[in-house]
N, CA, C and O of each residue as an XYZ file, in Angstrom:
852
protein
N     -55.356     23.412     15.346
C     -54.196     23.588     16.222
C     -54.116     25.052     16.658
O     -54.337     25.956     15.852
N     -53.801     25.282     17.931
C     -54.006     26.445     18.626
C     -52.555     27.227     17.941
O     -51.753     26.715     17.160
N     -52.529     28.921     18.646
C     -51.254     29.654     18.165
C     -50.463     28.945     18.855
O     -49.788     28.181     18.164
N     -50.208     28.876     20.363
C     -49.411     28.107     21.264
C     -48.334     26.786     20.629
O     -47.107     26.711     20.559
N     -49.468     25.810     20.215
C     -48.911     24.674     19.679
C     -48.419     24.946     18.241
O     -48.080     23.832     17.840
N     -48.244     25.671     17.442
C     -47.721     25.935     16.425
C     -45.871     26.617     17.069
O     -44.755     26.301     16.656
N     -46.266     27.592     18.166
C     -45.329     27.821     18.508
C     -44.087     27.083     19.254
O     -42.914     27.448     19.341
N     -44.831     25.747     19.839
C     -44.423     24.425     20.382
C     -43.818     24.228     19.151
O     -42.639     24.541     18.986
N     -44.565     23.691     18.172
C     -44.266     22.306     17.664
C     -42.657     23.182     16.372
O     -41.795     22.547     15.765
N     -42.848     24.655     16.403
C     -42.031     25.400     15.334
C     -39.985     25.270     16.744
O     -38.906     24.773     16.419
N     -40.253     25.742     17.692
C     -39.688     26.022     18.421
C     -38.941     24.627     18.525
O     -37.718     24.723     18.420
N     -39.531     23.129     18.745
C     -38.970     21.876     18.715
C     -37.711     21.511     17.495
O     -37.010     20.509     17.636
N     -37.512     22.572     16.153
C     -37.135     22.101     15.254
C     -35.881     23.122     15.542
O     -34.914     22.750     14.879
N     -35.611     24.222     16.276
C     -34.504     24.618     15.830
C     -33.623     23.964     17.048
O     -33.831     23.122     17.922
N     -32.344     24.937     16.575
C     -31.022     24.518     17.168
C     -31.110     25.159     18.832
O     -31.687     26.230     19.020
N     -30.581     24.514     19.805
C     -31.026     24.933     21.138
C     -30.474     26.276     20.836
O     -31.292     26.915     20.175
N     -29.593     26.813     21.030
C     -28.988     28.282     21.075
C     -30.896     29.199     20.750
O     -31.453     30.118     21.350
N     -31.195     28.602     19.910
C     -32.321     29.699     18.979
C     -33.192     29.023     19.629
O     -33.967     29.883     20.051
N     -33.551     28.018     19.976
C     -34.233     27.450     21.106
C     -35.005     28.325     22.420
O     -36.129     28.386     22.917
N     -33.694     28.925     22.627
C     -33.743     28.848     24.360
C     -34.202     30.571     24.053
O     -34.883     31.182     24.877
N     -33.866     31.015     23.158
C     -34.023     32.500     22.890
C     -35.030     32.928     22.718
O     -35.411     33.978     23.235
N     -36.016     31.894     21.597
C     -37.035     31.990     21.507
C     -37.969     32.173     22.624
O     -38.675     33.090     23.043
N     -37.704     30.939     22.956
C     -38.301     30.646     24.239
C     -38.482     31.561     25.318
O     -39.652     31.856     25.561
N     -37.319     32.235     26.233
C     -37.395     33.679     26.225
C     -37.946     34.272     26.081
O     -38.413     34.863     27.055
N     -38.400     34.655     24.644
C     -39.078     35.846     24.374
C     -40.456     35.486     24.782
O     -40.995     36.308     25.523
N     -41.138     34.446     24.464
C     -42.220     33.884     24.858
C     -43.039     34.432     24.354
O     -43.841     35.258     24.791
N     -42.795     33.705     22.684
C     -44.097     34.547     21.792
C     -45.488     34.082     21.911
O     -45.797     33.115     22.607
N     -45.904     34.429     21.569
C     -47.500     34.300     21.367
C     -48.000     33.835     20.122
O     -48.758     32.865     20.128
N     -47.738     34.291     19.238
C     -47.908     33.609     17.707
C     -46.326     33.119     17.114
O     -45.141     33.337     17.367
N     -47.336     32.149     15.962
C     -46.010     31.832     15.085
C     -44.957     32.680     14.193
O     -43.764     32.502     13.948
N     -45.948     33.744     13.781
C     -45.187     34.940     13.167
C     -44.025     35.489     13.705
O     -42.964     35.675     13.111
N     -44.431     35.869     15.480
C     -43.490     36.296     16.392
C     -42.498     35.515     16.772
O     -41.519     36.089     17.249
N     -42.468     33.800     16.654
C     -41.414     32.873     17.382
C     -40.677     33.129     16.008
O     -39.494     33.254     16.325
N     -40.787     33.267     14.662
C     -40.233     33.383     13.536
C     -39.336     34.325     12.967
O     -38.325     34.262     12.267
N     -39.926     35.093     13.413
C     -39.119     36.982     13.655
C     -38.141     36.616     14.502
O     -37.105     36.353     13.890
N     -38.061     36.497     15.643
C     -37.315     36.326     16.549
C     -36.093     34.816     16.561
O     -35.074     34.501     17.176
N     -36.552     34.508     15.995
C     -35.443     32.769     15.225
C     -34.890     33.224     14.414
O     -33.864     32.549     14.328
N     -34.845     34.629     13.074
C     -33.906     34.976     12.475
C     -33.382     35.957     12.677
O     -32.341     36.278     12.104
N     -34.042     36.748     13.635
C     -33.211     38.167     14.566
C     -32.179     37.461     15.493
O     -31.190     38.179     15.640
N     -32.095     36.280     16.166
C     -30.902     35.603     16.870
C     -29.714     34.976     15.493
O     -28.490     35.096     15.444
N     -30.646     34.321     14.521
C     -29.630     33.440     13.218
C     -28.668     35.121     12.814
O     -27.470     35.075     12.536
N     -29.175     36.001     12.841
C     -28.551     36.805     12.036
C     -27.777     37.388     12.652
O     -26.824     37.818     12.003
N     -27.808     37.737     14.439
C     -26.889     38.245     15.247
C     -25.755     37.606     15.163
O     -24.703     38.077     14.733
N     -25.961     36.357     15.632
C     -24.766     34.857     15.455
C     -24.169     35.228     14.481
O     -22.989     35.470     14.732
N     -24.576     35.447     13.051
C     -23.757     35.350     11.805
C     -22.875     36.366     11.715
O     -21.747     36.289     11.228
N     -23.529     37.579     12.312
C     -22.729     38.923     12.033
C     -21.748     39.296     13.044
O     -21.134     40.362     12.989
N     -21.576     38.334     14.071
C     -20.006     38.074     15.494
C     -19.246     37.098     14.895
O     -18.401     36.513     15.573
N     -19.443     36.766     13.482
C     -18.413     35.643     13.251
C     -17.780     36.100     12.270
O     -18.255     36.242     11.144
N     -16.503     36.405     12.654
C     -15.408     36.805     11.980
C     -15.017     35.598     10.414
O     -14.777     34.399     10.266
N     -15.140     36.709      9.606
C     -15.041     35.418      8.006
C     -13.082     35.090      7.800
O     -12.206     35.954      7.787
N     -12.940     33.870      7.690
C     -11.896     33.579      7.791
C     -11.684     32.965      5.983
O     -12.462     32.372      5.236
N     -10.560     33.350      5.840
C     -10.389     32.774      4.161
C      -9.177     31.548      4.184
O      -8.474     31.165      5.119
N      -9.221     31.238      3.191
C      -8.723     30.036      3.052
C      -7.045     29.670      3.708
O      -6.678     30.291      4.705
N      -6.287     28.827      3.179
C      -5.038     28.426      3.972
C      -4.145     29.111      2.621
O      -4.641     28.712      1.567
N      -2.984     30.018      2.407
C      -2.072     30.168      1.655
C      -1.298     28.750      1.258
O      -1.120     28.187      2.338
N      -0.947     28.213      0.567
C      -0.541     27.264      0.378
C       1.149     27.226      0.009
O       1.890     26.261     -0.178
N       1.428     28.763     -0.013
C       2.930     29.096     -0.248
C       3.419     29.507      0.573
O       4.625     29.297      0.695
N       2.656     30.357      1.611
C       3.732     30.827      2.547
C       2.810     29.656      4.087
O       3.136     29.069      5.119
N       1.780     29.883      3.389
C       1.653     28.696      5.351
C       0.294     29.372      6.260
O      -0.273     28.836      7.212
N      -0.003     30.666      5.659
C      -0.819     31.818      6.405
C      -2.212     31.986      6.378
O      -2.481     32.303      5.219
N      -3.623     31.923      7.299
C      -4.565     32.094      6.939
C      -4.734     32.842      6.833
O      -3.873     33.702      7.012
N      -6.239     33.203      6.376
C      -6.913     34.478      5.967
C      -6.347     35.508      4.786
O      -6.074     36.707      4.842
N      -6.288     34.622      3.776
C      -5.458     35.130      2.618
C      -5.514     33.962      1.190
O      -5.738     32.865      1.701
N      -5.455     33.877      0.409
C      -5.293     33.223     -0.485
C      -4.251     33.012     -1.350
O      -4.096     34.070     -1.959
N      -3.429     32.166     -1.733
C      -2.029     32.216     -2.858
C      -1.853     33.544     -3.751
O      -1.020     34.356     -4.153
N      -3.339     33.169     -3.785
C      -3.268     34.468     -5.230
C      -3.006     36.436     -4.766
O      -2.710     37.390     -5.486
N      -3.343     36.322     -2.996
C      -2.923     37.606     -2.626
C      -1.734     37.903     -2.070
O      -1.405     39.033     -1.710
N      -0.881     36.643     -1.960
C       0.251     36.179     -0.989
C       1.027     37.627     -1.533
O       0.942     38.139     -2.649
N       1.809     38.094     -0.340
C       2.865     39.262     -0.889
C       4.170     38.720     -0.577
O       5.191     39.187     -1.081
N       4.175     37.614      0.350
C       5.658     37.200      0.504
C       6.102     36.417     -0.967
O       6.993     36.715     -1.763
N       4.809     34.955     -0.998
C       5.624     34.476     -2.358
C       5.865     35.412     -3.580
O       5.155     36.372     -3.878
N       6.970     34.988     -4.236
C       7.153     35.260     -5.495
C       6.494     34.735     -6.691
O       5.568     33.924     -6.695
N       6.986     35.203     -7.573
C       5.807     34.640     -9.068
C       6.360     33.234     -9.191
O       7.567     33.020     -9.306
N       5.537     32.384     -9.167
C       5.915     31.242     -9.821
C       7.153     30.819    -11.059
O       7.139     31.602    -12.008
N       7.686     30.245    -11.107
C       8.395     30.051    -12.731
C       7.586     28.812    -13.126
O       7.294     27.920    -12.330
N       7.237     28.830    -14.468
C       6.936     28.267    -15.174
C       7.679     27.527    -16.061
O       8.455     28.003    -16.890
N       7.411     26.207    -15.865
C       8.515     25.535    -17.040
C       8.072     25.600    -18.673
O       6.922     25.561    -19.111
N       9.164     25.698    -19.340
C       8.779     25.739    -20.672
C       8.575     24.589    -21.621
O       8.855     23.547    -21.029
N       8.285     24.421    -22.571
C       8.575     23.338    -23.438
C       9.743     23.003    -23.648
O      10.255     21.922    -23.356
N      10.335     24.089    -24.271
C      11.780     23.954    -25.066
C      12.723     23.243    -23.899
O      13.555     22.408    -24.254
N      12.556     23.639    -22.314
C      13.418     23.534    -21.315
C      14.245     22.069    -21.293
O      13.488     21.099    -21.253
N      15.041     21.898    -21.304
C      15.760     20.030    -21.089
C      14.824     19.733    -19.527
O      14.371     20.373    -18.578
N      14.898     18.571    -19.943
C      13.531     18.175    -18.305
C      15.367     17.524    -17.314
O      16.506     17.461    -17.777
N      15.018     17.293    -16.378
C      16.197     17.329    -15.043
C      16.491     16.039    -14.856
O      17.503     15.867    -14.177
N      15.898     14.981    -15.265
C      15.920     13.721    -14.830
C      16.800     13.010    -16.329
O      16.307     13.354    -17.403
N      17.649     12.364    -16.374
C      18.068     12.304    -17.315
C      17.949     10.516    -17.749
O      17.883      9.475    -17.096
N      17.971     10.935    -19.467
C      17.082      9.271    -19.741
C      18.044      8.848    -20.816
O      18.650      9.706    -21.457
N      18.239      7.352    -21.082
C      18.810      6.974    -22.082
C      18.558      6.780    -23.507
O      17.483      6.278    -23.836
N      19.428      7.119    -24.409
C      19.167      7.044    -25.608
C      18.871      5.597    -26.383
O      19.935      4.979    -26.358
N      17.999      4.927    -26.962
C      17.576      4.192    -27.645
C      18.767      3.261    -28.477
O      19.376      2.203    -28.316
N      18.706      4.057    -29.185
C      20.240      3.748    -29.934
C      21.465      3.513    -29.362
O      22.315      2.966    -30.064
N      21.821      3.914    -27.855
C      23.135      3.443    -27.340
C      22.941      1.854    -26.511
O      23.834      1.384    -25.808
N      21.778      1.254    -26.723
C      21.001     -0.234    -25.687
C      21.380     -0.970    -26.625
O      20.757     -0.843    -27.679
N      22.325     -1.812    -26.586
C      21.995     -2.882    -27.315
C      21.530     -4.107    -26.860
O      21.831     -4.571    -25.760
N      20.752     -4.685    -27.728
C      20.033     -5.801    -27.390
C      20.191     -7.102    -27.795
O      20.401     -7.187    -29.005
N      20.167     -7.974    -27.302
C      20.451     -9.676    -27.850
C      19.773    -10.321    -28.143
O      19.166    -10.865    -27.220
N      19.511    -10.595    -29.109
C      18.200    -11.550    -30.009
C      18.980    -12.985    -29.645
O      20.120    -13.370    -29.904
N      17.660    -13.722    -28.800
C      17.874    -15.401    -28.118
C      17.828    -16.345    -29.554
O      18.632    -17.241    -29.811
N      16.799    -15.961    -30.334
C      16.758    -16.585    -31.513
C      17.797    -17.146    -32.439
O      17.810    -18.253    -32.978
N      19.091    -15.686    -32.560
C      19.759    -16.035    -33.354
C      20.625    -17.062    -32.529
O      20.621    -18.249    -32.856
N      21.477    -16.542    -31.304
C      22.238    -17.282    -30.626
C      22.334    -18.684    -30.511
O      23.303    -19.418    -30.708
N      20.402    -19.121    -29.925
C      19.949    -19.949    -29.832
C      21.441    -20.730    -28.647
O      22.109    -21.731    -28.907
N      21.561    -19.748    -27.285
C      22.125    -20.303    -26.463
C      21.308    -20.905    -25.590
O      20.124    -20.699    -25.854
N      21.509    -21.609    -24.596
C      20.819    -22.629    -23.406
C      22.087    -23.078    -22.629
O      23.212    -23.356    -23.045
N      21.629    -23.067    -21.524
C      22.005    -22.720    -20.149
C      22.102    -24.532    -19.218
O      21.168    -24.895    -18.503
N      22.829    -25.042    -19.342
C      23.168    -26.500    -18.929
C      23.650    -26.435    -17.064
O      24.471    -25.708    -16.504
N      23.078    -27.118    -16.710
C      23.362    -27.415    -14.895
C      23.685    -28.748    -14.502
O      22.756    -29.448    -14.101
N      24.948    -29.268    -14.550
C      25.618    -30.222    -14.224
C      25.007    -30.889    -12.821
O      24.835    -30.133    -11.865
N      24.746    -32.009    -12.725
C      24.508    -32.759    -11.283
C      25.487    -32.381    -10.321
O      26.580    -32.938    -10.423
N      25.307    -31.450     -9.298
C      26.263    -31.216     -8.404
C      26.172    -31.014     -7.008
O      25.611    -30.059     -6.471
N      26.725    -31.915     -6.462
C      26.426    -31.686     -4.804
C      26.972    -30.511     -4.001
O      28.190    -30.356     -3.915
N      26.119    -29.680     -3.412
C      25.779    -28.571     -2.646
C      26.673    -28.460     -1.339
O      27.624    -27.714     -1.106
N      25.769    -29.917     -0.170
C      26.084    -29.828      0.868
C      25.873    -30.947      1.126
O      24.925    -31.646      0.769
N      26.913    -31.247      1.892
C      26.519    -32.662      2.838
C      26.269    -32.507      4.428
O      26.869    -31.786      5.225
N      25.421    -33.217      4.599
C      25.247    -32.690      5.971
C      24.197    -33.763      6.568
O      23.356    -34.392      5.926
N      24.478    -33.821      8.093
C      24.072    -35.413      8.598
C      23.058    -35.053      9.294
O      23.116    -34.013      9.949
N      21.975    -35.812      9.289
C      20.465    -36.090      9.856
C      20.460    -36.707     10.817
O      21.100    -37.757     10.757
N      19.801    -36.395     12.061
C      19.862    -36.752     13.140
C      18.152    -37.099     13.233
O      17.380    -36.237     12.815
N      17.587    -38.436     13.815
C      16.254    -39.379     13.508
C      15.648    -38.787     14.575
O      16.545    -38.300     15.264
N      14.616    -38.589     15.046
C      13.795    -38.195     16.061
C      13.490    -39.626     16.344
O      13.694    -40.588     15.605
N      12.932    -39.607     17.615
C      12.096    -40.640     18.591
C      11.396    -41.249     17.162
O      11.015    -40.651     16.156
N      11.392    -42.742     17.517
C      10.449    -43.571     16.184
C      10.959    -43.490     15.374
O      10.172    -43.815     14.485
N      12.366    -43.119     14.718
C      12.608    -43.483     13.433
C      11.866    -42.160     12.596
O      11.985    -42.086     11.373
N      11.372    -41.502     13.092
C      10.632    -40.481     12.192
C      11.354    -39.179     11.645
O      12.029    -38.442     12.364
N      11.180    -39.021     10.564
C      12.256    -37.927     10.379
C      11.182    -36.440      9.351
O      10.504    -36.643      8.344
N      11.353    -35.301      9.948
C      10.464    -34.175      9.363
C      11.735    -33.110      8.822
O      12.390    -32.417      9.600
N      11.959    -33.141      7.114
C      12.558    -32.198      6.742
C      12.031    -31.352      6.017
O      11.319    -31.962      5.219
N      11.971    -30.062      5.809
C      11.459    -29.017      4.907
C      12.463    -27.971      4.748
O      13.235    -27.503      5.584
N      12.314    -27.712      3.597
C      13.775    -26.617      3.571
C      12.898    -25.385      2.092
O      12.954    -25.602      0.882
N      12.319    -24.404      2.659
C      11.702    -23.574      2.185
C      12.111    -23.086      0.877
O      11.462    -22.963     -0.162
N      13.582    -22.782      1.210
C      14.389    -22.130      0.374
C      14.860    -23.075     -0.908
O      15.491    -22.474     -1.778
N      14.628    -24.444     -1.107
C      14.659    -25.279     -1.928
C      14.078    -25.448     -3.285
O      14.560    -25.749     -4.377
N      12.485    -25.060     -2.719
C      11.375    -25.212     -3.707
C      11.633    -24.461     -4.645
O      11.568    -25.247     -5.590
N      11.990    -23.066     -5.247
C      12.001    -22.879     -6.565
C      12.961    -23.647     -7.237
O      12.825    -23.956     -8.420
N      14.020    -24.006     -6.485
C      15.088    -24.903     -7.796
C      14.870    -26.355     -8.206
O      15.500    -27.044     -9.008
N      13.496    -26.724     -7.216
C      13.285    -28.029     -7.818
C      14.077    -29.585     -7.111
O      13.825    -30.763     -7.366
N      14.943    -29.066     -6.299
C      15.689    -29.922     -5.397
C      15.681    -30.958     -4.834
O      15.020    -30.922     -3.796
N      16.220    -32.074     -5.102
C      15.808    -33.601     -4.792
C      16.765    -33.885     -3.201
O      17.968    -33.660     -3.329
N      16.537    -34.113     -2.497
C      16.822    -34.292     -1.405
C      16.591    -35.566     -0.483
O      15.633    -35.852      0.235
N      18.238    -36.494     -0.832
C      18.165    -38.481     -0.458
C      18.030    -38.458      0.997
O      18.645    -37.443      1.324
N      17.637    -38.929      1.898
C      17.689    -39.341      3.295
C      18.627    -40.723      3.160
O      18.227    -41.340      2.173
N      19.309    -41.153      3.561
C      20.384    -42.449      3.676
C      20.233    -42.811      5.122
O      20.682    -41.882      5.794
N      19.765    -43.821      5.902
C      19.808    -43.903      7.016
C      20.703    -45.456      7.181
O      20.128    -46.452      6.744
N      21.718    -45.583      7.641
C      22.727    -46.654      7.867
C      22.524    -47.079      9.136
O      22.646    -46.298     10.080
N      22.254    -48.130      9.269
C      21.467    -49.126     10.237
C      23.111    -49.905     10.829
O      23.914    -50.586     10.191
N      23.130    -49.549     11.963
C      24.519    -50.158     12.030
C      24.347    -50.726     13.627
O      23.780    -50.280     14.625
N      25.319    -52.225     13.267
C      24.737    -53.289     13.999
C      25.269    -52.863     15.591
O      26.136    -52.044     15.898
N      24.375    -53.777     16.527
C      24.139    -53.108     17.817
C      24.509    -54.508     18.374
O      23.684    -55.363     18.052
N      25.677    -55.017     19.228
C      25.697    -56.347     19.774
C      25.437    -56.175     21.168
O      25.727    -57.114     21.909
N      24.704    -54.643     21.888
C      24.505    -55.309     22.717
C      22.967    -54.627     23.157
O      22.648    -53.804     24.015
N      22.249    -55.340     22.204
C      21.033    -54.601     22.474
C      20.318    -55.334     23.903
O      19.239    -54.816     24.191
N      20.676    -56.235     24.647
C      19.653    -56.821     25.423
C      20.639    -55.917     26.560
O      20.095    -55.785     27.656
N      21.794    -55.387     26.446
C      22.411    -54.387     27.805
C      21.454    -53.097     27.748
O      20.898    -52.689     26.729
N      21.371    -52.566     28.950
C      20.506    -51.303     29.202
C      21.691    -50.656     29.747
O      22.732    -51.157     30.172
N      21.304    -49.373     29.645
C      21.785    -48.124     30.868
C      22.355    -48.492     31.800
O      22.050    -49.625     32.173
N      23.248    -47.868     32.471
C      23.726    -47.948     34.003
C      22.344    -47.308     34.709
O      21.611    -48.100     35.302
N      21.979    -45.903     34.658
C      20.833    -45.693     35.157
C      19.315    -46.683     35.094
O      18.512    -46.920     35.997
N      19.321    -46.976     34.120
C      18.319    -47.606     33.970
C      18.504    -49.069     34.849
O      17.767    -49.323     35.802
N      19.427    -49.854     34.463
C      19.703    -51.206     35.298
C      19.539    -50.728     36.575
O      18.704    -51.357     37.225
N      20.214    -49.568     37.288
C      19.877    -49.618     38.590
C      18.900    -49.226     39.130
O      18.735    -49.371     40.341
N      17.757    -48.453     38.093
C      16.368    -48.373     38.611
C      15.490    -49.912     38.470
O      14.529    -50.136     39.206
N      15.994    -50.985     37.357
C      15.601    -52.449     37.255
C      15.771    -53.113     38.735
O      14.858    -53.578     39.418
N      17.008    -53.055     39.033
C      17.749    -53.720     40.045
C      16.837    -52.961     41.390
O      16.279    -53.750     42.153
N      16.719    -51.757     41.618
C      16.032    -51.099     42.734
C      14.200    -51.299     42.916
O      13.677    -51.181     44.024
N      13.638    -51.513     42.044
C      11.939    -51.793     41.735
C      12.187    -53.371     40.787
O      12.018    -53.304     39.569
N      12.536    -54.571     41.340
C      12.807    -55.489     40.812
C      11.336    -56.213     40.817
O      10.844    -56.775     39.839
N      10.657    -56.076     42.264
C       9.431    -56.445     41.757
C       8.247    -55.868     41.343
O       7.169    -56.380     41.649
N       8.340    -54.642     40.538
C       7.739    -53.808     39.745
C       7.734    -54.250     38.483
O       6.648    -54.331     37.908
N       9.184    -54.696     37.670
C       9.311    -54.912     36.459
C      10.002    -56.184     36.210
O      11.102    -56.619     36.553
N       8.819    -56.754     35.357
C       9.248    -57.913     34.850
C      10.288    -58.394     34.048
O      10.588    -57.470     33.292
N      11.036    -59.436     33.813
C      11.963    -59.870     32.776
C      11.693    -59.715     31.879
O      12.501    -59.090     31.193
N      10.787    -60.018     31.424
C       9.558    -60.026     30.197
C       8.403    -59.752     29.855
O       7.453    -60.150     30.530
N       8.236    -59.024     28.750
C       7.200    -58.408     28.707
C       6.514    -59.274     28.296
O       6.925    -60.378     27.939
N       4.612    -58.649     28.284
C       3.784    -59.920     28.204
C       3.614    -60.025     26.893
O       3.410    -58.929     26.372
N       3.618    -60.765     26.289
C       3.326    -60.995     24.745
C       1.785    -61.304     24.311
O       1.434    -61.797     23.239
N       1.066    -60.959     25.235
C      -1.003    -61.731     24.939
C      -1.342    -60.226     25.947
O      -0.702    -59.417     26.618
N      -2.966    -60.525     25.481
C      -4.000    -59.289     26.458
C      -4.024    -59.602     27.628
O      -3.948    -60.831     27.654
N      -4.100    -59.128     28.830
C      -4.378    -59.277     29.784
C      -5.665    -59.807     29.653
O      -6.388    -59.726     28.660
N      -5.979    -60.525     31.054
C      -7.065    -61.931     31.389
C      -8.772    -61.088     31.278
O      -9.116    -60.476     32.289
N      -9.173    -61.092     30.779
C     -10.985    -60.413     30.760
C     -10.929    -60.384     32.304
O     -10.272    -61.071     33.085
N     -11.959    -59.220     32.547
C     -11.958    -59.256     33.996
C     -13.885    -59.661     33.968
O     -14.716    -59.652     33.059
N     -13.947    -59.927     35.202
C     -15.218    -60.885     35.504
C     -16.179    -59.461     35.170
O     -17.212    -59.791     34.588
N     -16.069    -57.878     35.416
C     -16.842    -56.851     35.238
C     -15.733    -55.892     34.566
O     -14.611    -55.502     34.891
N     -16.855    -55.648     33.146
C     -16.362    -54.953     31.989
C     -16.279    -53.500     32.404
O     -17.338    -53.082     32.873
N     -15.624    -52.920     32.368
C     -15.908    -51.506     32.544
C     -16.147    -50.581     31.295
O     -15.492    -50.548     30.253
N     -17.536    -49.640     31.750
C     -18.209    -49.362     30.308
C     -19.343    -47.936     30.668
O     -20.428    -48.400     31.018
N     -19.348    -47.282     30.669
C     -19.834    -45.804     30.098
C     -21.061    -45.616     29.775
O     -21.180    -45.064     28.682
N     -22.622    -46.017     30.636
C     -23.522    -45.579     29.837
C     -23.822    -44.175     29.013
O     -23.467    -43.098     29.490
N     -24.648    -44.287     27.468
C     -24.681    -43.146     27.038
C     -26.162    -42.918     26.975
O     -26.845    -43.850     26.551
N     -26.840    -41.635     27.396
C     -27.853    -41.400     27.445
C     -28.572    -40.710     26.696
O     -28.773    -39.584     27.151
N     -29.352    -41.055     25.102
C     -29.387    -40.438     24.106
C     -30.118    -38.871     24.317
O     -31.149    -38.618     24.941
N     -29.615    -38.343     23.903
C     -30.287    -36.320     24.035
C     -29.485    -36.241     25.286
O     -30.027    -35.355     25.947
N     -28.388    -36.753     26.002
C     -28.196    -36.089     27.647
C     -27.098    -35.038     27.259
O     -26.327    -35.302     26.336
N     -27.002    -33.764     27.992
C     -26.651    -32.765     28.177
C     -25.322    -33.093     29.255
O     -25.570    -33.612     30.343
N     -24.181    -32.817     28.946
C     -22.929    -32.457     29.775
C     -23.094    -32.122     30.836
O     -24.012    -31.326     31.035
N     -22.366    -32.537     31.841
C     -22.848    -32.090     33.191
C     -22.477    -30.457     33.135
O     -21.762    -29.878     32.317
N     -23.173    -29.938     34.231
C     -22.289    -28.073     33.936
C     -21.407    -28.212     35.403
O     -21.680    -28.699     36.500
N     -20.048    -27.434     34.759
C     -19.014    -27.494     35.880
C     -18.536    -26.186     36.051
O     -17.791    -25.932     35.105
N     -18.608    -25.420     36.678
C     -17.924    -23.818     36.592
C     -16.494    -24.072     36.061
O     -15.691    -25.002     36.143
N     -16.516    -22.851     35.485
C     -14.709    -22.896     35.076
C     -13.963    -22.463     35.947
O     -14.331    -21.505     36.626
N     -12.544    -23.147     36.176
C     -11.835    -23.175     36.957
C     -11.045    -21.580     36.889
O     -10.516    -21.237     35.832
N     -11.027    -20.838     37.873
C     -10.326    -19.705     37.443
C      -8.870    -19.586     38.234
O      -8.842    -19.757     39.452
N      -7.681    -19.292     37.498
C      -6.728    -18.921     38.404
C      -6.248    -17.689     39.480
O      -6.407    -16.472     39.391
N      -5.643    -18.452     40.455
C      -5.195    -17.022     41.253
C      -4.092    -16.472     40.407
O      -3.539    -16.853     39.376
N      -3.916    -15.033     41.519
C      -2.797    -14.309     40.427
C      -1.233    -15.323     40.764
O      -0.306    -15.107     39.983
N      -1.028    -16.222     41.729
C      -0.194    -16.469     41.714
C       0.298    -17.661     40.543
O       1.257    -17.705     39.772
N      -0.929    -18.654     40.831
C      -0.571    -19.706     39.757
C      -0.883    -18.877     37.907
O      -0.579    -19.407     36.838
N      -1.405    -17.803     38.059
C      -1.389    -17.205     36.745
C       0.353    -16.768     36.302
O       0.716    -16.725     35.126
N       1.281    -16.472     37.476
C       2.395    -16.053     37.268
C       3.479    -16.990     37.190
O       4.688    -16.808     37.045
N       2.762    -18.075     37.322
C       3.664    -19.611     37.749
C       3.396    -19.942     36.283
O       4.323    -20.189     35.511
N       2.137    -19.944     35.917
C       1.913    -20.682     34.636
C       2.729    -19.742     33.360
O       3.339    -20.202     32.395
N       2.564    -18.654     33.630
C       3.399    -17.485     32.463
C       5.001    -17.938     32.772
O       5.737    -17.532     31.872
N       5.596    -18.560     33.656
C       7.076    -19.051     33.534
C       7.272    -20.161     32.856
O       8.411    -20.607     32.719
């Protein structure tokens, strides 16, 4: 390897600043790009003002606690000192042994709340009451079925939509399947077939602002 490429391949490793300086000088040997990489490291070092640590008492750099002239001397707490937080004495607690007493704690069957349930669509009814579960809480549903004499009367609204689409809706509903039709309608499936591809539908900003209401 030639002087040149030593001076290449030395020059590739430093920091650009020492880089470009080198470079500059445009040594000729490696000795010389080397000299000149710590004649720049050492200029750099000696324009940089040494800064000391953060005071931690008064707030101030370039100084240390230990030179601080504003703080004062520390106080030191002593042994002997009463400590500030104040604690109870042992001997003034008294305590209740369950053993001897041998008391227990009785909870009479007693109703809380009464309060009436209203059935959703279908007869279906969804109660949960979060706040229940640690006490263990039994909770009756009573649903009183109470007689209806006029279940074959409808609505005023409704009769007059009957009465208005009369030959839409029948008296009676059909009680059997409707008649087979002469052609079944039916779905070939095509084993391994792939979904058709459909772009996705994207909205404008308007129906985006219609749909957010």
């Amino acid at each position: 390897m030639g002087a040149l490429d030593q001076v290449t391949y030395y020059t590739d490793g430093l920091k650009p600043a020492t880089r470009m300086e080198v470079a500059y000088r445009a040594p000729e040997t490696l000795a010389a790009a080397i000299e000149y990489a710590i004649r720049k490291n050492f200029n750099n070092n000696s324009k940089k003002k040494f800064k000391k640590g953060t005071c931690y008492k008064c707030g101030i750099t370039e100084h240390y606690a230990r030179e601080c002239k504003k703080a004062g001397k520390a106080k030191v707490a002593s042994i002997e000192e009463k400590p500030v937080a104040s604690t109870l004495k042992i001997e003034e607690i008294e305590f209740t042994n369950i053993e001897e007493n041998k008391k227990r704690l009785y909870l009479e069957p007693t109703t809380l709340q009464e309060f009436k349930l209203k059935l959703l669509p279908f007869n279906d009814m969804m109660l949960f009451l979060r706040s229940l579960d640690p006490t263990n809480a039994e909770l009756f549903a009573v649903y009183l079925d109470t007689p209806n004499n006029n279940k074959n009367e409808s609505e005023p609204e409704v009769q007059k939509l009957i009465t208005q689409y009369k030959d839409i809706f029948s008296k009676t509903l059909p009680d059997h399947l409707p008649p087979k039709r002469s052609l079944d309608q039916a779905i070939e499936l095509t084993p391994g077939a792939e979904p058709p591809h459909r772009p996705i539908y994207r909205l404008s900003y308007d129906e985006t602002n219609e749909l957010k209401k």
